[in-house]
C-alpha positions as CSV (number, residue, x, y, z in Angstrom):
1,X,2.9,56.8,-107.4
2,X,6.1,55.0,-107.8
3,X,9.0,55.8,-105.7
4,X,12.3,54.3,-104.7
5,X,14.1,55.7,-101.9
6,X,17.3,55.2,-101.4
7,X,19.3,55.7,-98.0
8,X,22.5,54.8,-96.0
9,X,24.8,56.2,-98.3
10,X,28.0,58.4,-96.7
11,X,31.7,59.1,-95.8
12,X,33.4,56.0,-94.6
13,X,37.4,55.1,-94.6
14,X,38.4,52.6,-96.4
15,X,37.9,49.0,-95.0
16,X,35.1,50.4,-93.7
17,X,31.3,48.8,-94.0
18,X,27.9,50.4,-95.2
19,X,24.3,49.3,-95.5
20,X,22.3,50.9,-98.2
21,X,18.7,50.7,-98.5
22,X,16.1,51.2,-100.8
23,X,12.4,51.6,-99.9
24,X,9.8,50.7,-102.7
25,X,6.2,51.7,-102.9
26,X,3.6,52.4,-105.7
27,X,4.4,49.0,-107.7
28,X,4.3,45.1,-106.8
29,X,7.4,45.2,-105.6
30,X,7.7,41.1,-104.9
31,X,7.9,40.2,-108.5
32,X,10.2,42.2,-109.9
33,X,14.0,42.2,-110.0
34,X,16.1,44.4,-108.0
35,X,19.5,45.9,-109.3
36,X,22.0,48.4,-107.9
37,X,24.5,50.2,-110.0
38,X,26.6,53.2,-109.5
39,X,28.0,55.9,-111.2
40,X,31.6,57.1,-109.8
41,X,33.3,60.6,-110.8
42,X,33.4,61.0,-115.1
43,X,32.3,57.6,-115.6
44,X,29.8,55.7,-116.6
45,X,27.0,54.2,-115.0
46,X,27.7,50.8,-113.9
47,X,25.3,47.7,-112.6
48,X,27.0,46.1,-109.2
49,X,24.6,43.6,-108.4
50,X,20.8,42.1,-108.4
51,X,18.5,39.6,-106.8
52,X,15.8,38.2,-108.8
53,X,12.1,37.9,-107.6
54,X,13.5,34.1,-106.6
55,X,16.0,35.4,-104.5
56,X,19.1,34.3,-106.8
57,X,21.7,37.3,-106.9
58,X,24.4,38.0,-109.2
59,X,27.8,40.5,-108.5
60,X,30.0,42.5,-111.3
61,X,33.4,41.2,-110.8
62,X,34.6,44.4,-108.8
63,X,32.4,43.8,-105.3
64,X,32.1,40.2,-105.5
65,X,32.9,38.8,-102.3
66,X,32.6,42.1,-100.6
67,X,28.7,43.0,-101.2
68,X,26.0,41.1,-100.2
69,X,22.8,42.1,-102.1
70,X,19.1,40.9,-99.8
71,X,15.5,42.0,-100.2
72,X,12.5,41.7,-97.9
73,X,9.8,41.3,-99.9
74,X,7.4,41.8,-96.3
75,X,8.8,45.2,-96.2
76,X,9.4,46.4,-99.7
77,X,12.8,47.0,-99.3
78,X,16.2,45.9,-101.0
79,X,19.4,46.4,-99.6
80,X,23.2,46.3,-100.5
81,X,25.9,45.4,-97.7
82,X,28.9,46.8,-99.0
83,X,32.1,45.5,-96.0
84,X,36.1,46.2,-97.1
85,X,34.7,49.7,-98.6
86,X,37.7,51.1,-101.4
87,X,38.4,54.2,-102.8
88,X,37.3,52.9,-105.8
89,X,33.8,52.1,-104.7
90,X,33.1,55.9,-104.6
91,X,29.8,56.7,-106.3
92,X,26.5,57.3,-106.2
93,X,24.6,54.1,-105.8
94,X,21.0,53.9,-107.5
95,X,18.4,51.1,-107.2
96,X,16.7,49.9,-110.2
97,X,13.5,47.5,-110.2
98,X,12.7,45.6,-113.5
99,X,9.7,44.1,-114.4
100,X,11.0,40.3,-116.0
101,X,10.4,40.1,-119.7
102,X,8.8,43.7,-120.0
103,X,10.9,47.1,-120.7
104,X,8.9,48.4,-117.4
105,X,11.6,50.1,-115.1
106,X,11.7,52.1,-112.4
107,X,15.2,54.5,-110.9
108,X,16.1,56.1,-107.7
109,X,17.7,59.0,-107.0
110,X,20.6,57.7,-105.9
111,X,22.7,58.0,-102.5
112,X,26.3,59.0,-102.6
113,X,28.9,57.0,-101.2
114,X,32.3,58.3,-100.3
115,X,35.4,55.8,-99.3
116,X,38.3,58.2,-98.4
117,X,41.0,58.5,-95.0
């Protein structure tokens, strides 16, 4: 079956640096787009960033410049550097993969993320 695993996620002070992973399986992972968003404490959910099956990426205005979004197609996996870590960037962080040009869609469960001295 699908799944989407995500990992890496924690309690780091601010300036601080994480990797978050996400691990794939059940789908053809190569050909779909990859997204993260997150969802911080009473808000909304929010998209951060995404690499297309081509390997283009694009950043929400808030992380640009401080995460770096990659996948390895070989191992299934995408992944989110997140460096200079703010209070602000406390959330949960899901992954999201998109089929292009179908409504096909697949979550997470998210990995919690906590910036704070």
């Amino acid at each position: 079956q699908v799944q989407l695993v995500e990992s890496g996620g924690g309690l780091v002070q601010p300036g601080g640096s994480l990797r978050l992973s996400c691990a794939a399986s059940g789908f053809a992972f190569s050909i779909y787009a990859m997204y993260w968003y997150r969802q911080g404490p009473g808000k909304q959910r929010e998209w951060v960033a995404d690499i297309n099956r081509d390997g283009t990426t694009k950043y929400s205005d808030s992380v640009k410049g401080r995460f770096t979004i990659s996948r390895d197609n070989a191992k299934n996996t995408v992944y989110l550097q997140m460096n200079s870590l703010k209070p602000e960037d406390t959330a949960v962080y899901y992954c999201n993969a998109k089929l292009p040009y179908s409504t096909v869609a697949y979550w997470g469960q998210g990995t919690q993320v906590t910036v704070s001295s």
